[in-house]
C-alpha positions as CSV (number, residue, x, y, z in Angstrom):
1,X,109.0,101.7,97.0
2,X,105.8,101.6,99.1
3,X,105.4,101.4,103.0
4,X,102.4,99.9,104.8
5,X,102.4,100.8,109.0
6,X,99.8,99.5,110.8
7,X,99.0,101.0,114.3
8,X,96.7,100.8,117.4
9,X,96.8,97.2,118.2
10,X,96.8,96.1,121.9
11,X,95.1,94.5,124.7
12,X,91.3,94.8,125.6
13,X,88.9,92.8,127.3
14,X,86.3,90.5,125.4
15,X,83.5,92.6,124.5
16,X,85.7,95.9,123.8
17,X,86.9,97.8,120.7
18,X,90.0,98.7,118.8
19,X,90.7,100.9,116.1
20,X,93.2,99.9,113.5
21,X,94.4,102.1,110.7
22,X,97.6,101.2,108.1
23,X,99.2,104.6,106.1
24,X,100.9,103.8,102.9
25,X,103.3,106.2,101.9
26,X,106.3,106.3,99.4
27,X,105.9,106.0,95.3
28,X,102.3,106.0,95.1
29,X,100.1,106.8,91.9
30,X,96.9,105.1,93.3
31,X,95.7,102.6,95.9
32,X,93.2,99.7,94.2
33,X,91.9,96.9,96.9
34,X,93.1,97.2,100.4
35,X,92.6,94.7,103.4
36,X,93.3,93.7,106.3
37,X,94.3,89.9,107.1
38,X,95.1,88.4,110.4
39,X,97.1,85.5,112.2
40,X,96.7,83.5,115.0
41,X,98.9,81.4,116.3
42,X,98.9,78.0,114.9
43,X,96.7,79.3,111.9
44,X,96.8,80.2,108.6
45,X,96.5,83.9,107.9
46,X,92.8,85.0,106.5
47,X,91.2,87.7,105.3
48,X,88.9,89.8,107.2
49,X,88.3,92.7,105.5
50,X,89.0,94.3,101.8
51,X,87.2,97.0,100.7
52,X,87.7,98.5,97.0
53,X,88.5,102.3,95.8
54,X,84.8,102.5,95.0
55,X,84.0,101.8,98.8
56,X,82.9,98.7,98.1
57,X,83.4,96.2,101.0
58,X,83.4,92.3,102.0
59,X,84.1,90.8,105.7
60,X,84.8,87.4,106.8
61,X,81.4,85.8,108.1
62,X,83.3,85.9,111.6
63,X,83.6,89.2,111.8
64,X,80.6,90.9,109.5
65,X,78.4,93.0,112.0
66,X,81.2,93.7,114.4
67,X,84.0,95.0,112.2
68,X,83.6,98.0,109.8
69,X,86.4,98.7,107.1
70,X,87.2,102.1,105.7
71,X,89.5,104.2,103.8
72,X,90.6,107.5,103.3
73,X,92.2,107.9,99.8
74,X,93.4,111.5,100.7
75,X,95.4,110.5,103.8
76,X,96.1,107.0,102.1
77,X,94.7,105.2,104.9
78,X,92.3,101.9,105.7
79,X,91.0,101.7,108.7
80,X,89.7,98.9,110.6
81,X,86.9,99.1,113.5
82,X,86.5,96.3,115.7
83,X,83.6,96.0,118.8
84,X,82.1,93.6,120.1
85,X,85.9,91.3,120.5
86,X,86.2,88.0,121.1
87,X,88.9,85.8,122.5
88,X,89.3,84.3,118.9
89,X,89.9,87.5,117.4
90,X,93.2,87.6,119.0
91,X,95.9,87.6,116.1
92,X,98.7,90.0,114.5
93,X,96.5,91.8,112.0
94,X,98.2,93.0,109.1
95,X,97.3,95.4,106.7
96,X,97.4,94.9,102.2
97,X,97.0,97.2,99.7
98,X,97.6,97.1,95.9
99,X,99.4,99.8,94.9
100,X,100.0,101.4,91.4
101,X,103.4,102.7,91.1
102,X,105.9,104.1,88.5
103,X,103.9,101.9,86.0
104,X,103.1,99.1,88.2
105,X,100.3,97.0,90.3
106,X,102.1,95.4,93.2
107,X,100.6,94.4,96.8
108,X,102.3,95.6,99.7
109,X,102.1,93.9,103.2
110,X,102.4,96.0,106.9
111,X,104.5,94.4,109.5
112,X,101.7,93.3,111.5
113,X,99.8,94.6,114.4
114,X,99.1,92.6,117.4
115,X,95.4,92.3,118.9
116,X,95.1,90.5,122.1
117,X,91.6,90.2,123.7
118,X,91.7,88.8,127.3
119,X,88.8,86.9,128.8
């Protein structure tokens, strides 16, 4: 079994930054694609971010230039930098990640990490 736990969610003013980051731990061989997806309320979840084991990334046009995914494959980690917020970046952001284990490729999902950005 695999766990995702997001942290460092919270409230900031428009214009700030927050740092997200999601450890997987548990039965883990490798980690393939991870990403992290977000909610608002009244709206379908989305992707923001994914970025691949070879560091390769992609960003939802609403957030490329402002947010910057990473990883680190030793910690078994993504991370997800936000500046520049806006009031419609508010959502519970939750972290993916397709994990190989005992034999096979699954995605996992975090609980969710809640982002508020106050006008």
């Amino acid at each position: 079994q695999v766990q995702l736990v997001e942290s460092g969610g919270g409230l900031v003013q428009a214009g700030g930054s927050l740092r997200l980051s999601c450890a997987a731990s548990g039965s883990i061989f490798v980690i393939d694609n991870m990403s992290w997806y977000r909610q608002a309320p009244g709206k379908q979840r989305e992707l923001v971010a994914s970025i691949t084991r070879g560091g390769s990334t992609t960003y939802a046009e609403s957030v490329r230039g402002r947010f910057t995914i990473s990883r680190d494959d030793f910690k078994n980690m993504v991370h997800l930098q936000m500046n520049s917020l806006k009031r419609e970046d508010t959502a519970v952001y939750y972290c993916n990640a397709w994990v190989v284990s005992l034999g096979n490729k699954m995605d996992y999902w975090g609980k969710g990490s809640l982002v508020t950005v106050s006008s």
